[in-house]
TORKOL-4160 file (C-alpha; in steps of 0.2 Angstrom, whole numbers, padded with zeros to 4 digits, m for minus):
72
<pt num="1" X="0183" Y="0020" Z="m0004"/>
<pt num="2" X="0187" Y="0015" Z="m0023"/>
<pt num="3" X="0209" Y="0013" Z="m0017"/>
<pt num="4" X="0201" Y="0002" Z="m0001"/>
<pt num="5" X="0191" Y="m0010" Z="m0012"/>
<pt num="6" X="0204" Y="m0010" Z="m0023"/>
<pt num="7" X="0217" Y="m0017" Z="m0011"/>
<pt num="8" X="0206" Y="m0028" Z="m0002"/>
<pt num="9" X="0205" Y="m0046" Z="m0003"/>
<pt num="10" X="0188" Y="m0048" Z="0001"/>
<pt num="11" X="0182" Y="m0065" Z="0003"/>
<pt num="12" X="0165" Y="m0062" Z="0012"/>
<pt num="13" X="0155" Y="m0051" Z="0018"/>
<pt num="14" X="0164" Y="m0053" Z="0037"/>
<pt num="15" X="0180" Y="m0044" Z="0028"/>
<pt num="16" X="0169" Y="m0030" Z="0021"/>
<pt num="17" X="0163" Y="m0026" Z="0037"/>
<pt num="18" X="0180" Y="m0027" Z="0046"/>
<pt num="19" X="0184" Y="m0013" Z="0032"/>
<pt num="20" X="0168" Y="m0004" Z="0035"/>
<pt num="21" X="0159" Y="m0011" Z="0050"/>
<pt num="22" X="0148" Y="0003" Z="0053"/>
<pt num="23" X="0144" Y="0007" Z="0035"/>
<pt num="24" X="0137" Y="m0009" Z="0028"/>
<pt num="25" X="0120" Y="m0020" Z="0026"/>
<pt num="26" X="0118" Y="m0035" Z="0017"/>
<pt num="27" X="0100" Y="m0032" Z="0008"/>
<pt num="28" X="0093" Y="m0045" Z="m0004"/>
<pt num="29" X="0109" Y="m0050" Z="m0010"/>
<pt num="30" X="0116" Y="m0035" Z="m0012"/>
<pt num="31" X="0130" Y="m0025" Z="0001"/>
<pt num="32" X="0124" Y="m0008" Z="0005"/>
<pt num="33" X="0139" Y="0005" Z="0009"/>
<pt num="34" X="0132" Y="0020" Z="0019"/>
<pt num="35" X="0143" Y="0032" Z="0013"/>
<pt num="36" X="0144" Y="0054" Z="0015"/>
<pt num="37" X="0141" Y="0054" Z="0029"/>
<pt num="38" X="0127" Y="0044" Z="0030"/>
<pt num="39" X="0119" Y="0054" Z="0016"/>
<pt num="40" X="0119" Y="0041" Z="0003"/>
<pt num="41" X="0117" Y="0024" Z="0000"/>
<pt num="42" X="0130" Y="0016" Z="m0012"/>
<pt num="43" X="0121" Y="m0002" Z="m0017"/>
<pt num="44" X="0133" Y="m0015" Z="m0024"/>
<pt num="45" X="0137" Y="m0034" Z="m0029"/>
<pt num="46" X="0151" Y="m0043" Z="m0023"/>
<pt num="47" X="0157" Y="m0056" Z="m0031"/>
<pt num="48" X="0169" Y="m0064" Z="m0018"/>
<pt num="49" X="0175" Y="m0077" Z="m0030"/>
<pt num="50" X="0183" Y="m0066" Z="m0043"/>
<pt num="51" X="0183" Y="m0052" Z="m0034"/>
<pt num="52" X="0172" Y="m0039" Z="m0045"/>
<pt num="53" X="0159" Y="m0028" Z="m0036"/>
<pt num="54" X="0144" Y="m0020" Z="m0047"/>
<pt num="55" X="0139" Y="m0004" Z="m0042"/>
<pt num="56" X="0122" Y="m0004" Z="m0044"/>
<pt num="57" X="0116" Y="0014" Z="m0039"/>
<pt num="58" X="0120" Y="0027" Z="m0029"/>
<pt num="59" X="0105" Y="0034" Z="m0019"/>
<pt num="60" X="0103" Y="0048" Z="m0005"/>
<pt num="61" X="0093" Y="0040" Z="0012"/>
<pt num="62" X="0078" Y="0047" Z="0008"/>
<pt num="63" X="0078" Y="0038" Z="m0008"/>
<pt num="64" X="0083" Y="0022" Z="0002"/>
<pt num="65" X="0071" Y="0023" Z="0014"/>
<pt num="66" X="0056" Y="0023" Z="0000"/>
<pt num="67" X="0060" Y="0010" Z="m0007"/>
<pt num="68" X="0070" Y="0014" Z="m0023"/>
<pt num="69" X="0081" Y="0004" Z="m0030"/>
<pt num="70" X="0074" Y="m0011" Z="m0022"/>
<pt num="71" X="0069" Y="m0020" Z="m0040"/>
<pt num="72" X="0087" Y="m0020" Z="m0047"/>
């Protein structure tokens, strides 16, 4: 995932899903990667102009689906 989002050229959300179109969500500003499997949520911030995406967390669905991580 790290070598993909590397070599993308991301401009907006629309190419992120054309990369991962069955493992993203746009949440309260933040792209949210399903990742493992569906396991675990990786929750990010894009920056489409310069091309720099924060990771903010890493969380397993469980976790998700509480509502963790929803105040960062």
């Amino acid at each position: 995932m790290l070598k993909i989002a590397k070599e993308s050229q991301w401009r907006h959300l629309l190419y992120v899903i054309l990369t991962y179109s069955k493992a993203t969500d746009f949440v309260e500003g933040k792209t949210v990667f399903n990742i493992k499997g569906n396991k675990y949520r990786l929750i990010t911030k894009i920056n489409y102009r310069v091309g720099v995406i924060r990771v903010y967390c890493v969380l397993t669905h469980e976790e998700y689906n509480l509502g963790k991580g929803k105040d960062l």
